[in-house]
C-alpha positions as CSV (number, residue, x, y, z in Angstrom):
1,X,-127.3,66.4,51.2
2,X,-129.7,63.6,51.8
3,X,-132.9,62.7,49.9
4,X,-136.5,63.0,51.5
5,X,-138.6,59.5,51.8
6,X,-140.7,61.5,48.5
7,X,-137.6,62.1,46.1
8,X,-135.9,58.7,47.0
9,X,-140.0,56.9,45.9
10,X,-139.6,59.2,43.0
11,X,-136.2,57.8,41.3
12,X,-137.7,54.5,41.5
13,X,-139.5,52.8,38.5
14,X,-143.5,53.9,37.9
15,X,-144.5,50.5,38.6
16,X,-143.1,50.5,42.4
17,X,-143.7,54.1,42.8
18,X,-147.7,53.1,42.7
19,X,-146.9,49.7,44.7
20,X,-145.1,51.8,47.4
21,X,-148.0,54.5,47.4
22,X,-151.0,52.0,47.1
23,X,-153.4,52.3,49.7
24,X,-151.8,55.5,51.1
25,X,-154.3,58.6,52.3
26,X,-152.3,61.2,49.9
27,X,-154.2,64.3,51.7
28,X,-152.3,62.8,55.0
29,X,-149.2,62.2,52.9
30,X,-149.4,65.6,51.4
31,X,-149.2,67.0,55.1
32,X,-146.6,64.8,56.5
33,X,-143.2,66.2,56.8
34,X,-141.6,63.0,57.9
35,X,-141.7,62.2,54.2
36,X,-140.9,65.4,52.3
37,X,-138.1,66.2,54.8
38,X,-134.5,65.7,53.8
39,X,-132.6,63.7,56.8
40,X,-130.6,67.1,57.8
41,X,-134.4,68.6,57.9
42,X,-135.7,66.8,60.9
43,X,-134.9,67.5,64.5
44,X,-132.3,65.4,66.5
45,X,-134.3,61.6,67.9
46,X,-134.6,61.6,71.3
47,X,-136.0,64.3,74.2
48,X,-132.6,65.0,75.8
49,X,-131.6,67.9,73.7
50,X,-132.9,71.5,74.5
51,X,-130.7,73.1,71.6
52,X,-131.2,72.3,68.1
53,X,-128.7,74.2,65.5
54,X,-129.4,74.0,62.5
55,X,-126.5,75.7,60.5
56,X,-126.8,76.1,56.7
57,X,-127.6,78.3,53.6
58,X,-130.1,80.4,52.4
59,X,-132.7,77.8,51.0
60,X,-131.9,75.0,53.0
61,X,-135.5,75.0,54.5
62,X,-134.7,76.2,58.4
63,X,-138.2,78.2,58.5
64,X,-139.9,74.7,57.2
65,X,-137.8,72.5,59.6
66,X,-138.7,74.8,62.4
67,X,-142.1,75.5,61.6
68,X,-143.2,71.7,61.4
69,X,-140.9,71.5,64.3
70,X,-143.7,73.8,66.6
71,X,-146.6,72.4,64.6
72,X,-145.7,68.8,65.3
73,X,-145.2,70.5,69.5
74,X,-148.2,72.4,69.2
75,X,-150.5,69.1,68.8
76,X,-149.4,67.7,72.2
77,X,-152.1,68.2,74.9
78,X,-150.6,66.0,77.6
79,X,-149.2,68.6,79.3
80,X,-151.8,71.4,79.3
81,X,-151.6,74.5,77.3
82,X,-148.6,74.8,76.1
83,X,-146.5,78.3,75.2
84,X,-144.6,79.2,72.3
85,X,-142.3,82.2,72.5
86,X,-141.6,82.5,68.4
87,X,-138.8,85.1,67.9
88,X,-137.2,87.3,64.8
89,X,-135.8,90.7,64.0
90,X,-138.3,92.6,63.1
91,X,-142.3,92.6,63.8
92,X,-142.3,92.4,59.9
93,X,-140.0,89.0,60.3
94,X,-142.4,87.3,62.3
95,X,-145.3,88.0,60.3
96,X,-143.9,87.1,57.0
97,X,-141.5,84.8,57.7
98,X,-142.3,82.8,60.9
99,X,-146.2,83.1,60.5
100,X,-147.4,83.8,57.0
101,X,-144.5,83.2,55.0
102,X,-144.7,80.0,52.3
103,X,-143.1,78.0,54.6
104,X,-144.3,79.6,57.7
105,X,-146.9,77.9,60.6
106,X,-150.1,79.1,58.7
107,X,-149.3,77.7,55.5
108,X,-147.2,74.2,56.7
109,X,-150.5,73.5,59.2
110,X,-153.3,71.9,57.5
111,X,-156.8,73.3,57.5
112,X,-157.8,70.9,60.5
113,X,-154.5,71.9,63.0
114,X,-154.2,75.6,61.5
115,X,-153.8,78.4,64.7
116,X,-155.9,81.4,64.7
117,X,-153.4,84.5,63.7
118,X,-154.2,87.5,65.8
119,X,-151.5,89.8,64.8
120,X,-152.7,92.8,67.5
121,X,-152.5,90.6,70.7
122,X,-148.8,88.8,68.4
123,X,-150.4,85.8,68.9
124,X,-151.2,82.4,67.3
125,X,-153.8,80.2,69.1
126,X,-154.3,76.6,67.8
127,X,-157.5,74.7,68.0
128,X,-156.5,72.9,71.0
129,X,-156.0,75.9,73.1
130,X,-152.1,75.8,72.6
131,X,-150.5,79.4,72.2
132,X,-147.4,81.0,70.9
133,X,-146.6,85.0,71.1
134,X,-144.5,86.8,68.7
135,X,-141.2,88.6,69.7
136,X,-138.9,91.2,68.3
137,X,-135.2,91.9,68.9
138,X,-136.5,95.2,68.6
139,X,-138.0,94.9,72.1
140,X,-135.8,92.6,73.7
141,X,-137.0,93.1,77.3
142,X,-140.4,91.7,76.4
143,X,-139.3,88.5,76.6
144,X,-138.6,89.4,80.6
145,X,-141.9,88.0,82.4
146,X,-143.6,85.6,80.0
147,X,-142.6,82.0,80.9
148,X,-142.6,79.4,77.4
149,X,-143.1,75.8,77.5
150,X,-141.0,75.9,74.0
């Protein structure tokens, strides 16, 4: 397992830790998961991929990956409004996992880029107009219809 940009600054020695973080904005730093992310963490380089597995372990920080994966998607505007189709089990998995949970949209977005939550319309709106709608396996047919950008 690799090391995030963070824990490799944190084996060095005090004195280049504060060199390397002089002069930094640490309420950007705190947001950006460019530098918290292990390597295995961050999605594939490049735009030619339109499958992204991501096999591993309970703990391994999928729901992070992914959620910083929309939330990084979810600030583009060249392209219009963009649609989100975010899927799970259960209604219940969405909301607390995908949405809410610790490492969920809500709580990976800062204050400035966090969507509005409206869980009776199962959607998330961000402040640049940007939407994703929540799904279930339960009801697998309402995915029929809805066209998604992501």
């Amino acid at each position: 397992m690799g090391k995030s940009v963070m824990e490799q600054i944190a084996m060095l020695p005090a004195d280049q830790q504060r060199a390397v973080l002089e002069g930094l904005d640490m309420e950007q730093l705190m947001w950006d998961w460019k530098a918290w992310a292990r390597p295995e963490q961050l999605p594939p380089p490049g735009t030619d991929w339109s499958i992204w597995m991501y096999l591993a372990g309970r703990g391994a920080g999928k729901t992070r990956s992914a959620a910083e994966w929309v939330r990084e998607k979810a600030k583009d505007t060249s392209q219009g409004q963009l649609r989100f189709a975010l899927v799970a089990r259960t209604a219940a998995d969405v909301r607390d996992v995908i949405v809410e949970g610790e490492s969920g949209i809500i709580n990976v977005s800062p204050p400035s880029e966090r969507p509005l939550y409206e869980p009776s319309k199962r959607r998330l709106t961000w402040p640049n107009g940007n939407t994703a709608t929540c799904f279930t396996a339960d009801e697998p047919d309402g995915l029929r219809g809805p066209q998604f950008h992501y």
